[in-house]
Every structure is written in C-alpha cells, then in structure tokens.
C-alpha positions in Angstrom: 105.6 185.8 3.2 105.7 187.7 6.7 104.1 191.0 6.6 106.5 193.9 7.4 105.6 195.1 11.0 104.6 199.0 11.3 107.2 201.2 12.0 105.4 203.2 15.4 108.3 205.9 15.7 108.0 206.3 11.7 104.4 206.9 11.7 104.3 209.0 14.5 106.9 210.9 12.8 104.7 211.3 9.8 101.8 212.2 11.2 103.5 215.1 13.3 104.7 216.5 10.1 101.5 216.3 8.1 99.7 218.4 11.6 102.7 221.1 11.6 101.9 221.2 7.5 98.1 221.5 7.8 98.5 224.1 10.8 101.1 226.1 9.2 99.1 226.0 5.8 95.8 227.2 7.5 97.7 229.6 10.0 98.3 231.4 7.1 95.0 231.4 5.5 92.8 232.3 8.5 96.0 235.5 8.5 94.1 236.7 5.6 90.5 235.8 5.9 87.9 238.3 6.0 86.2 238.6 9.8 83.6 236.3 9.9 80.5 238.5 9.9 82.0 239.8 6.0 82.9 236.2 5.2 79.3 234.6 6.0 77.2 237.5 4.2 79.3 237.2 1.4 79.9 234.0 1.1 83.8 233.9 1.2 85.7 230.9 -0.1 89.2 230.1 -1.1 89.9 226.7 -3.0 86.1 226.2 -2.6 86.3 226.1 1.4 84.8 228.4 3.6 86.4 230.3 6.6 84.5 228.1 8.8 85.7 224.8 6.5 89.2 226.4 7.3 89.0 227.3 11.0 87.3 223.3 11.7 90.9 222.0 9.1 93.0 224.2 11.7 91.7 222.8 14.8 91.7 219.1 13.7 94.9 219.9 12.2 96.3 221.1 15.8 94.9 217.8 17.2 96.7 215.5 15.0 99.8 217.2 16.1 99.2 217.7 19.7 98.5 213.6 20.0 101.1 213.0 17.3 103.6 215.1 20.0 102.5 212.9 22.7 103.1 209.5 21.3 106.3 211.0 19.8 107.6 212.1 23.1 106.4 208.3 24.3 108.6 206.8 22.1 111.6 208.8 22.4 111.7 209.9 26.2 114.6 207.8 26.9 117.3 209.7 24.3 114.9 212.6 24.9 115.2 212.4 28.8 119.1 212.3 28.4 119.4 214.9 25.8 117.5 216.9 28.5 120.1 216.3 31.0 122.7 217.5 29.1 121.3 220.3 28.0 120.6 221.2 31.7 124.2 220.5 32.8 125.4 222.4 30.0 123.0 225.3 31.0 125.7 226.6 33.3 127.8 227.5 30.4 124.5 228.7 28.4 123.2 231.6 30.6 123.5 234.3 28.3 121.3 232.1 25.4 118.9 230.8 27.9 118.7 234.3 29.1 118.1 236.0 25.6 115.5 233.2 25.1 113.7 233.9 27.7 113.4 237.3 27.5 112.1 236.7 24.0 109.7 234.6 25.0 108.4 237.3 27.3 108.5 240.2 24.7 106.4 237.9 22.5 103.4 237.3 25.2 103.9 240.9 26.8 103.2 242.3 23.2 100.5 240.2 22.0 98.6 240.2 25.6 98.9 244.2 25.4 99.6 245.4 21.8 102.8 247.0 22.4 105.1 247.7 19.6 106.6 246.7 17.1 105.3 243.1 17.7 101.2 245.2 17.2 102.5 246.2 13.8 101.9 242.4 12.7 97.9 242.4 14.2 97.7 246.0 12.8 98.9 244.7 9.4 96.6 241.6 10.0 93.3 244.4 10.6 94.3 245.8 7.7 94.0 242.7 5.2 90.8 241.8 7.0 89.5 245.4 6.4 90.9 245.1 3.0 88.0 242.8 1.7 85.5 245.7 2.4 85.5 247.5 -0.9 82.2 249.2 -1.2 79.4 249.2 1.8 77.5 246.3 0.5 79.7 243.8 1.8 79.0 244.9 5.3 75.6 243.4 6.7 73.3 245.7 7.9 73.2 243.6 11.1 75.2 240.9 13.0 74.5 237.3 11.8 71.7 238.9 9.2 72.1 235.8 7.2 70.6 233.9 10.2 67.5 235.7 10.0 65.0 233.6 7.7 63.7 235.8 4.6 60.7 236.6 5.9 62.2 238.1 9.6 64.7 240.0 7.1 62.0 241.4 5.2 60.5 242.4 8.2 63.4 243.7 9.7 64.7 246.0 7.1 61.0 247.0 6.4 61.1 245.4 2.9 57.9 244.6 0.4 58.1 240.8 0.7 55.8 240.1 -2.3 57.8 242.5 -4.1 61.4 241.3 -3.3 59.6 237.9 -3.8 59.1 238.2 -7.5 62.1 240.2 -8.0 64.0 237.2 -6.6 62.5 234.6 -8.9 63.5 236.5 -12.1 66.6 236.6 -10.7 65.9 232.6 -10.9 66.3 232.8 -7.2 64.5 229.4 -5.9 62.4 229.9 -2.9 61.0 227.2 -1.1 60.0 228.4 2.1 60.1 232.5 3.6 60.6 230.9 7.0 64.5 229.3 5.8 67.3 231.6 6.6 68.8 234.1 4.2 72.2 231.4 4.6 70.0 228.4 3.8 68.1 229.9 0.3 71.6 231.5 -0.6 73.5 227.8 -0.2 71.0 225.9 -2.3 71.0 228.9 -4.9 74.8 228.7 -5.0 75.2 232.5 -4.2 75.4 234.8 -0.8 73.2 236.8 1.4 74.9 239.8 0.4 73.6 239.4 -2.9 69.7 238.4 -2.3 69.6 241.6 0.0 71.1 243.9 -3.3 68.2 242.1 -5.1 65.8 243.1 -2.4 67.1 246.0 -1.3 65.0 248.1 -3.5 62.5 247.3 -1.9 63.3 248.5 1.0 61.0 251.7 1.8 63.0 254.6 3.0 60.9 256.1 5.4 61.8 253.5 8.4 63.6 256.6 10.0 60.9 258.9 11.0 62.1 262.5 10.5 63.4 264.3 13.1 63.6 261.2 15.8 65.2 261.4 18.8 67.5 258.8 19.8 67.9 257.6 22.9 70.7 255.6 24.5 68.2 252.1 24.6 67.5 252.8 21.0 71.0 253.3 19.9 71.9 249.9 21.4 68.7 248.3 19.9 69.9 249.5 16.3 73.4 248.3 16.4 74.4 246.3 19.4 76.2 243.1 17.4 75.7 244.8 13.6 79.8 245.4 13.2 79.2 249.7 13.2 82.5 249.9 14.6 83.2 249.7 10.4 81.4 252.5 9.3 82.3 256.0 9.6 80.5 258.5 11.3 78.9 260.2 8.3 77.5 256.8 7.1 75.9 256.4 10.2 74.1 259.4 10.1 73.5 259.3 6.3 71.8 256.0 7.2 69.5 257.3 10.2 68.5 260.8 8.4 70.9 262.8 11.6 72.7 266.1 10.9 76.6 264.7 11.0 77.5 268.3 11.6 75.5 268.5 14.7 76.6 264.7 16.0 80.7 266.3 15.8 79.3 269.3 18.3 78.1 266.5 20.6 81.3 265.1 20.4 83.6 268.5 20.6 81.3 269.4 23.9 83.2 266.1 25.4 86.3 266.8 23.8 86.4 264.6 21.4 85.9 263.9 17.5 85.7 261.6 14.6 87.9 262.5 12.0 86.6 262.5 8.5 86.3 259.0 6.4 87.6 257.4 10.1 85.8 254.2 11.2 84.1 254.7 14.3 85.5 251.8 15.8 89.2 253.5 15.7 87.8 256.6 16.9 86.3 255.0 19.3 89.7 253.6 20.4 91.1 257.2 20.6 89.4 257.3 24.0 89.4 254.0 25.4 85.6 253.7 24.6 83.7 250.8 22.7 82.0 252.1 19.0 78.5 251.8 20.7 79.4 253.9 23.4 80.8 256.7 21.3 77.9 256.3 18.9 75.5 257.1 21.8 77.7 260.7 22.9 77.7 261.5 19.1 73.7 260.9 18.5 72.0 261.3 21.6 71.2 264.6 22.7 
C-alpha cells in the first residue's frame, strides 16, 4: 500500500495555529503574573509551572509561529501575491479604511511607547494585578534576587544567628545540605520558597543592625536598596525598617516641595515628580 504523502500547506497550517494558541494562552498568563522578584521569593506557580517555565512556553511558542508564518507565506505567495494586488488596486476606493487603520495603528504604538490615555488604563490595570499578589510585607524580599544569595551570605546579610536559624530550620524538617547553596536551591529540593525559610529564620534576625541615630548618606542609601524593589514600600515602612523619624523624612521632602502621601508606595510618589524611588528616598532620608 503507498504511504499517503504529507500534506506541507496542512501542516504548516497546523502548526501556525497551535503557535497563535500557545502565545495567546501564555499572553494571558504572563498578563497576570506576579513581577518576577515576588514570583521567585515566593515561589509562584500556576498549573505547576513557574513564571520563568511560562515566559521560556511564550517565546518558543512565538517561534513556532514566526517560522510557521514564513513557510506559510512560502507556500501561498502566489494567491497571496495576487490577493495583494488587488487589494492595492482596490486601495483607491479604500482610503478612508486604510486611513482609519492607520491611524489606529499609530494610536496603539503612540500610547504604549508613552502611556498616554485611555490605552495606559490597560498597563495601569495590568500594575495593579501584579501589585495585587502583595498581601502582607513578607512576600516582598528584603532585597533584589535574595533567593540567589546562598544561606549562609543571607544570614550574613540580614545579620541572622546562623546556628540558630540552622536548627530552627531542621525542626521545620528543612533539609540542609550545604550553607554555601542558594536560598532558591535548599527551597527547590525542600519543595517550598525562600519567602518561607527567611519567616523561619527571621527571628533570628537581631534588631540592632540599625545603629540608633545613624546618619544616612546618599552612598549608603544606594547601598541599602539599589535593586531590592523599595519602589513597593511606602514611606513609613521604610523608616519603620531603618529606626528614622517618618515625620521628620516628610519635612525633608516639604523643604523641596514635595510629599508622600500616606499608605502611598514610594515608587508612585516618586513618579509624581519625574524622579526614580531611590532618588526620592535619598531627599526624604538624607539630611
């Protein structure tokens, strides 16, 4: 019995489909996903694959159809190439639709490129779900990419008793087989997150890394929390966490004319003046 030859243009059209499918699918996910530094320290999965697992679908996904497009367009230039040539004839007698899609087309890039509305409703509503995920301060990391650090660094960092968190993490049943593997590393082969071995070691942590009455300077501001996502707290958290009279960090800011409204991330205050968080962190703390 001959063997049925493979139908190229049917294939091609099948695998175009199943890229739009996968693209549109994760489109949609990586809409709602928390921003990475929340997703890593927590752990964040949804059908048992990580944001990462979903951003590496989404590309690949974006391949197949790219390629799949190319070999499509291959195989059907010739009616494509004439269907193109009638369009363009027709165009004449099309102005007014090629002219509103145009325009369209412009409006789209104009507003995402600079945020202009309505079309910055969608990315404000997009912030928004991302922000969403943050219910209590624990699920932000005290510092970008803390679950690189290994556990020992992280002790080191965040002044914790290592022995101490140590043996509170093994009657946890926390397996530890090395200090030197990263908090990312022990949290994967215990099949929980960062977020939750530092609430395990956290009360460990001794309070008196702040030494009363310290004065900050602009190079130690950026030391502290260039990278560690501040932009999300608010201003009294900040202070609350460095031991700094909030009250006196709003007269810095009121002296420049400006201010941080009350239970107002820093990062959207921030924005108020066309400044970066770190930036207005350093007017509101330094004296």
């Amino acid at each position: 019995m001959k063997k049925k030859a493979v139908n190229k243009r049917a294939l091609v059209s099948l695998f175009t489909s199943m890229g739009f499918l996968v693209m549109g699918l994760t489109g949609i996910v990586l809409f709602f996903v928390p921003e990475g530094r929340i997703a890593y320290w927590t752990n964040w999965t949804f059908l048992g694959i990580s944001k990462t697992q979903w951003g590496n679908i989404h590309v690949l996904g974006s391949l197949v159809f790219v390629v799949a497009g190319v070999f499509h367009t291959y195989f059907n230039w010739k009616p494509l190439k004439g269907y193109i040539i009638d369009k363009a004839k027709g165009g004449i007698n099309r102005s007014w639709e090629l002219f509103v899609t145009v325009v369209v087309g412009l409006i789209l890039i104009t507003g995402a490129v600079f945020e202009l509305p309505p079309l910055n409703y969608i990315l404000v509503f997009n912030e928004f779900i991302k922000d969403s995920w943050i219910t209590s301060e624990e699920y932000e990391p005290p510092f970008g990419h803390a679950e690189m650090l290994s556990l020992k660094g992280f002790s080191r960092k965040m002044d914790i008793d290592l022995e101490a968190a140590l043996k509170a993490l093994d009657d946890s049943e926390i397996s530890i087989r090395d200090v030197e593997d990263s908090l990312k590393k022990i949290a994967f082969e215990n099949n929980t997150s960062p977020m939750e071995l530092y609430r395990i070691m956290k009360p460990f942590e001794r309070t008196s890394r702040v030494p009363a009455g310290l004065v900050y300077t602009p190079e130690m501001i950026e030391d502290m929390f260039a990278g560690g996502g501040i932009g999300q707290k608010t201003l009294a958290q900040v202070c609350e966490q460095l031991g700094v009279d909030c009250s006196a960090a709003r007269n810095r800011l009121a002296k420049k004319g400006m201010e941080a409204a009350q239970g107002e991330k820093i990062k959207d205050s921030a924005e108020r003046y066309d400044m970066n968080p770190l930036d207005f962190l350093k007017i509101a703390l330094v004296e």
